[in-house]
N, CA and C atoms as an extended XYZ file, in Angstrom:
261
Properties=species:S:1:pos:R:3:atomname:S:1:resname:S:1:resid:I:1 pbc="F F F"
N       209.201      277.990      -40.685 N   UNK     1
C       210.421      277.831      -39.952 CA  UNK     1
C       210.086      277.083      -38.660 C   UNK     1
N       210.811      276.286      -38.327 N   UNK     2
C       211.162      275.741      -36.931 CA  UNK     2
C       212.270      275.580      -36.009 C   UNK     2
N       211.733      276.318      -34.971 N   UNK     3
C       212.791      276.481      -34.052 CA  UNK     3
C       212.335      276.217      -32.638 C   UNK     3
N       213.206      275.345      -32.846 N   UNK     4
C       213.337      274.316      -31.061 CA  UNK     4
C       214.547      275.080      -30.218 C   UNK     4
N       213.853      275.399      -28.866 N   UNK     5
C       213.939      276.541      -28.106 CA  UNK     5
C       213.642      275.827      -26.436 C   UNK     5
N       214.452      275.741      -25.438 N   UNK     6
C       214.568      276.202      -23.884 CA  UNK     6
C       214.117      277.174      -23.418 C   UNK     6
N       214.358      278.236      -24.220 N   UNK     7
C       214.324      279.655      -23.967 CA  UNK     7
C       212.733      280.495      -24.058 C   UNK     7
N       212.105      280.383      -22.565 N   UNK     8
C       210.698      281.063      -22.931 CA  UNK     8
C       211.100      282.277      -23.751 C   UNK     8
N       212.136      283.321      -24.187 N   UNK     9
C       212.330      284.999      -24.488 CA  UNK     9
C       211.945      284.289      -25.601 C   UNK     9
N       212.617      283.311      -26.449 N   UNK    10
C       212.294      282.941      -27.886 CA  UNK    10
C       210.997      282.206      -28.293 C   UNK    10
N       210.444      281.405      -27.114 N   UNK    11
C       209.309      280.917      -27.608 CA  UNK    11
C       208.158      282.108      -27.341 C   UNK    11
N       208.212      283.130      -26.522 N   UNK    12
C       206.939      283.809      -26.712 CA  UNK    12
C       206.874      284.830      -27.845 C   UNK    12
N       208.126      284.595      -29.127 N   UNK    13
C       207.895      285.238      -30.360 CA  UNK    13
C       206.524      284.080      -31.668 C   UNK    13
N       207.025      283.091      -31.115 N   UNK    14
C       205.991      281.767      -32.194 CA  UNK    14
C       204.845      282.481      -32.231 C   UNK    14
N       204.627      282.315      -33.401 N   UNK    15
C       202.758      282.488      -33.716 CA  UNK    15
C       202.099      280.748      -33.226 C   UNK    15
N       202.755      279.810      -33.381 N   UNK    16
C       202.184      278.355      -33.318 CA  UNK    16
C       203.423      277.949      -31.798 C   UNK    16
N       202.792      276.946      -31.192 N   UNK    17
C       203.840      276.422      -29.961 CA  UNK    17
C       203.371      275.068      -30.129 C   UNK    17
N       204.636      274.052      -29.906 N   UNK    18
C       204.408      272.442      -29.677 CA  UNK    18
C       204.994      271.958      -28.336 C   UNK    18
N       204.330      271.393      -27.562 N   UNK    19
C       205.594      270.874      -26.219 CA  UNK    19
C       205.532      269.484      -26.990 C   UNK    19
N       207.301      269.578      -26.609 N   UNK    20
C       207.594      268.414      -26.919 CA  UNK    20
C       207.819      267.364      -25.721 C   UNK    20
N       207.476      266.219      -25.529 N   UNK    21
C       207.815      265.657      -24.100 CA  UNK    21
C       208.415      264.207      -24.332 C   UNK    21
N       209.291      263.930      -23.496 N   UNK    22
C       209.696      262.058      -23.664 CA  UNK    22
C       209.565      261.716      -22.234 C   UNK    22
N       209.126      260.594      -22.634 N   UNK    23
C       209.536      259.393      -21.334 CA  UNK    23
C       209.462      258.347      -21.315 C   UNK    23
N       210.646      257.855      -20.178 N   UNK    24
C       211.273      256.290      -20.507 CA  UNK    24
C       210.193      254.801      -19.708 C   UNK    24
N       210.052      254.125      -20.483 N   UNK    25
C       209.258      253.397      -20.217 CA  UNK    25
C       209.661      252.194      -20.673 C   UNK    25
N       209.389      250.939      -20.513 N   UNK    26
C       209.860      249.583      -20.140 CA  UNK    26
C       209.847      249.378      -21.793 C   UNK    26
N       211.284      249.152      -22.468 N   UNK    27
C       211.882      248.796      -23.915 CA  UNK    27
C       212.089      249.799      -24.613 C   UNK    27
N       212.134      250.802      -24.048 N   UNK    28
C       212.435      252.658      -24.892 CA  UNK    28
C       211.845      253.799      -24.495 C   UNK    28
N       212.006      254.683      -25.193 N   UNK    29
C       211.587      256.137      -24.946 CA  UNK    29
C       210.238      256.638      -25.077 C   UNK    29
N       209.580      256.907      -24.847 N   UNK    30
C       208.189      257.415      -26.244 CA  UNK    30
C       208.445      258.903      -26.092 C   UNK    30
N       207.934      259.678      -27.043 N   UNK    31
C       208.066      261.150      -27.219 CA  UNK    31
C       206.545      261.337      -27.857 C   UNK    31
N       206.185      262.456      -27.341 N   UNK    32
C       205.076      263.288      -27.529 CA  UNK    32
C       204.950      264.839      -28.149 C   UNK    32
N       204.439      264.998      -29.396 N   UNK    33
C       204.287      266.381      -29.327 CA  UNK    33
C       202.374      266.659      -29.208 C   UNK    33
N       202.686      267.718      -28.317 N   UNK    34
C       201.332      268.493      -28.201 CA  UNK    34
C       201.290      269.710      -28.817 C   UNK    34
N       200.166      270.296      -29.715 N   UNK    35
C       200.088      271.561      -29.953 CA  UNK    35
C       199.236      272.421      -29.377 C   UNK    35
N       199.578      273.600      -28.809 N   UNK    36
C       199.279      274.405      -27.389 CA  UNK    36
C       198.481      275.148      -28.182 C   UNK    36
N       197.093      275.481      -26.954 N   UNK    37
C       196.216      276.568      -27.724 CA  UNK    37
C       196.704      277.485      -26.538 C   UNK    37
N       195.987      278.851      -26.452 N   UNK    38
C       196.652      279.740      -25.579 CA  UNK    38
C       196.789      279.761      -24.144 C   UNK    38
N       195.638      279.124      -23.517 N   UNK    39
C       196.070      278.637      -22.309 CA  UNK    39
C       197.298      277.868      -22.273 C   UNK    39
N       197.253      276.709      -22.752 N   UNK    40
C       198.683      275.964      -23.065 CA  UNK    40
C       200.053      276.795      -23.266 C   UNK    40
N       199.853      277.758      -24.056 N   UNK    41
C       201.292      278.441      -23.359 CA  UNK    41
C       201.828      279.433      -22.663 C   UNK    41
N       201.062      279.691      -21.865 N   UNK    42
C       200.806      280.772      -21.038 CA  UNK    42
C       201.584      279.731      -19.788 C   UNK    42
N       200.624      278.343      -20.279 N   UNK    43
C       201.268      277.016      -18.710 CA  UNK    43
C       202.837      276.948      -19.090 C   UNK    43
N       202.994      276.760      -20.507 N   UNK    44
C       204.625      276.339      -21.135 CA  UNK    44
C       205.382      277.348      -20.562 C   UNK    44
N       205.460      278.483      -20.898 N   UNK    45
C       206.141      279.460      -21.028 CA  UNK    45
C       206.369      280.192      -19.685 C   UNK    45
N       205.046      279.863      -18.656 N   UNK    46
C       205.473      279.718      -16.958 CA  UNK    46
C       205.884      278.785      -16.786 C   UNK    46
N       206.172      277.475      -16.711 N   UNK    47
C       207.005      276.476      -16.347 CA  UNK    47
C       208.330      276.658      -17.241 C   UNK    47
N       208.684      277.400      -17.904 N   UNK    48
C       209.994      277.615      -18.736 CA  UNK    48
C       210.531      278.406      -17.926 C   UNK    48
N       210.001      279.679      -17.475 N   UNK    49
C       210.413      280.603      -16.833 CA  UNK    49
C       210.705      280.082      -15.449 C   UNK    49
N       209.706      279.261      -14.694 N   UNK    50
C       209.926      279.052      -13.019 CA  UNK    50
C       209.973      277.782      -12.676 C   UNK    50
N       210.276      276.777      -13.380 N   UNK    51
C       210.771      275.190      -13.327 CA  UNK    51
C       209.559      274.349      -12.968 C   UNK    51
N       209.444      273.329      -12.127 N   UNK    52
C       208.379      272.971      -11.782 CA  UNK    52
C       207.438      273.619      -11.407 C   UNK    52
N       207.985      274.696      -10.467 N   UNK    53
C       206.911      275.003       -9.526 CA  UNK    53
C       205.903      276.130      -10.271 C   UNK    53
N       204.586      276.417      -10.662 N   UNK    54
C       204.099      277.572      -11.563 CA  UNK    54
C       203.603      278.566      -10.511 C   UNK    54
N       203.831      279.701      -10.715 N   UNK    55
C       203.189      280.801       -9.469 CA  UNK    55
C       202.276      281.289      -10.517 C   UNK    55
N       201.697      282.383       -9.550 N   UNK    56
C       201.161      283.173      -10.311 CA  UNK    56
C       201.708      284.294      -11.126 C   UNK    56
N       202.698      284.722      -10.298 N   UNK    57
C       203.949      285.553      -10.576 CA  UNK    57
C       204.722      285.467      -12.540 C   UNK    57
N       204.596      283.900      -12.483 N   UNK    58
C       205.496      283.172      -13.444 CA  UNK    58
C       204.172      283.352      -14.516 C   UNK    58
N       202.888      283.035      -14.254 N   UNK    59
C       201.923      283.089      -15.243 CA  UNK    59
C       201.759      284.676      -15.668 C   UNK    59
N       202.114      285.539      -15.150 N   UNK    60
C       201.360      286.937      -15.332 CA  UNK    60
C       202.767      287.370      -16.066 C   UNK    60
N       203.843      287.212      -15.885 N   UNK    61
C       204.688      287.400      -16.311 CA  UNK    61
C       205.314      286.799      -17.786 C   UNK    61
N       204.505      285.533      -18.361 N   UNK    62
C       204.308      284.425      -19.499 CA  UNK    62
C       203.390      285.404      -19.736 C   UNK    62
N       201.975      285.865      -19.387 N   UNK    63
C       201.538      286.538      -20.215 CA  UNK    63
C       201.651      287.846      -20.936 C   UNK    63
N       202.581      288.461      -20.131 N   UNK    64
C       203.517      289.731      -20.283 CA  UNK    64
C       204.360      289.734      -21.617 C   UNK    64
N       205.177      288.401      -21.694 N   UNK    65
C       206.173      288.110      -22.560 CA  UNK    65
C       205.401      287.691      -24.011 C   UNK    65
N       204.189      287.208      -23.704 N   UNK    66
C       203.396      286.465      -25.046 CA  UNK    66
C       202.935      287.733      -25.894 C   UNK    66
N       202.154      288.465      -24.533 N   UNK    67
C       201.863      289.879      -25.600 CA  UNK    67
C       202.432      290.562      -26.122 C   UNK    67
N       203.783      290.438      -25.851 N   UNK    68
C       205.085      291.286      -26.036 CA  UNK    68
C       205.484      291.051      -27.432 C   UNK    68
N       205.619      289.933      -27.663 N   UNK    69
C       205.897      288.666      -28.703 CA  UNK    69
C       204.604      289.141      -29.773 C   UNK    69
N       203.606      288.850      -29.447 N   UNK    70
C       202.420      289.090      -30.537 CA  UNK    70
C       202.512      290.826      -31.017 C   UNK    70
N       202.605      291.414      -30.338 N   UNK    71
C       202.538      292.577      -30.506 CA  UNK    71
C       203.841      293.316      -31.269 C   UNK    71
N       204.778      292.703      -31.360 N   UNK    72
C       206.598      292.814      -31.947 CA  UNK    72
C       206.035      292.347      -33.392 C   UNK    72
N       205.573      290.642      -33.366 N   UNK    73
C       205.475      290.545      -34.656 CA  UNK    73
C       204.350      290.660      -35.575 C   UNK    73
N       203.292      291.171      -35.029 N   UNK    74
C       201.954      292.068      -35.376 CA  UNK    74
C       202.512      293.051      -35.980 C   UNK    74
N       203.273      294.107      -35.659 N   UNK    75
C       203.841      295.370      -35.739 CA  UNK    75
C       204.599      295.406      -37.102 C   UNK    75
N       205.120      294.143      -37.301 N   UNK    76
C       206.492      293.916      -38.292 CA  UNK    76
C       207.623      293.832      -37.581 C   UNK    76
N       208.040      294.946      -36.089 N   UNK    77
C       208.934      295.131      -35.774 CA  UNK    77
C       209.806      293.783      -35.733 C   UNK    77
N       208.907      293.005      -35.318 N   UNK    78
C       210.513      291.653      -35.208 CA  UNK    78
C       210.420      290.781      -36.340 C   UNK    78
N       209.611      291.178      -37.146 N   UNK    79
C       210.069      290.255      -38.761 CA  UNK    79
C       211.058      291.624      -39.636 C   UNK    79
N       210.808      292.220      -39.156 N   UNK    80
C       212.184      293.186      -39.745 CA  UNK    80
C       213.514      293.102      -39.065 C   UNK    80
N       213.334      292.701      -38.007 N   UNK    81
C       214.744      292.826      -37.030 CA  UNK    81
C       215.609      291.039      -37.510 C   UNK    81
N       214.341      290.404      -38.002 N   UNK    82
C       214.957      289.178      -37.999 CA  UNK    82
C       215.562      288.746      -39.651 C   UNK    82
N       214.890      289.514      -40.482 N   UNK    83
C       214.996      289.510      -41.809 CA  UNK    83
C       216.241      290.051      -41.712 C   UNK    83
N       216.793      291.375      -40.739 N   UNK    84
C       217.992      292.112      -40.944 CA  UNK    84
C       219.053      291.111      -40.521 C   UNK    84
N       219.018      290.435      -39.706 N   UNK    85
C       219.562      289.084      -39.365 CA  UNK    85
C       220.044      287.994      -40.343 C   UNK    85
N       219.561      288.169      -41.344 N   UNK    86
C       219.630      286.479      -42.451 CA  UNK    86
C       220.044      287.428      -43.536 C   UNK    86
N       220.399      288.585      -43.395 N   UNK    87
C       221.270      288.839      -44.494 CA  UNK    87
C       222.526      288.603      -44.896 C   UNK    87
């Protein structure tokens, strides 16, 4: 499944993360995807949460939400909650 997401609450459920990025440059766009190892979204998922600026606050709190996320769908708990969903 893929799901393209704003929302750090939803991206710190992914087992896999991609940033996607564009920018405009002289005759078009270019777009980039990167695939994040765990440092990488610990950075994503604090800059989702606190805009440009990254605190530390915003990182400890990305890592709060990631374990949260691993640990939900480690458990089953949120592949059951989501399966109950697509019925």
């Amino acid at each position: 499944m893929l799901c393209v997401t704003h929302l750090p609450q939803v991206a710190a459920f992914a087992r896999h993360q991609l940033r996607v990025a564009k920018q405009a440059m002289p005759g078009g766009t270019v777009a980039t995807v990167e695939a994040l190892d765990a440092e990488g979204r610990v950075e994503e998922i604090a800059r989702m949460l606190g805009g440009a600026r990254i605190t530390q606050t915003t990182r400890k709190h990305a890592e709060e939400m990631l374990g949260h996320g691993a640990q939900l769908t480690t458990t089953g708990i949120g592949k059951n909650r989501a399966a109950g969903r697509a019925r």
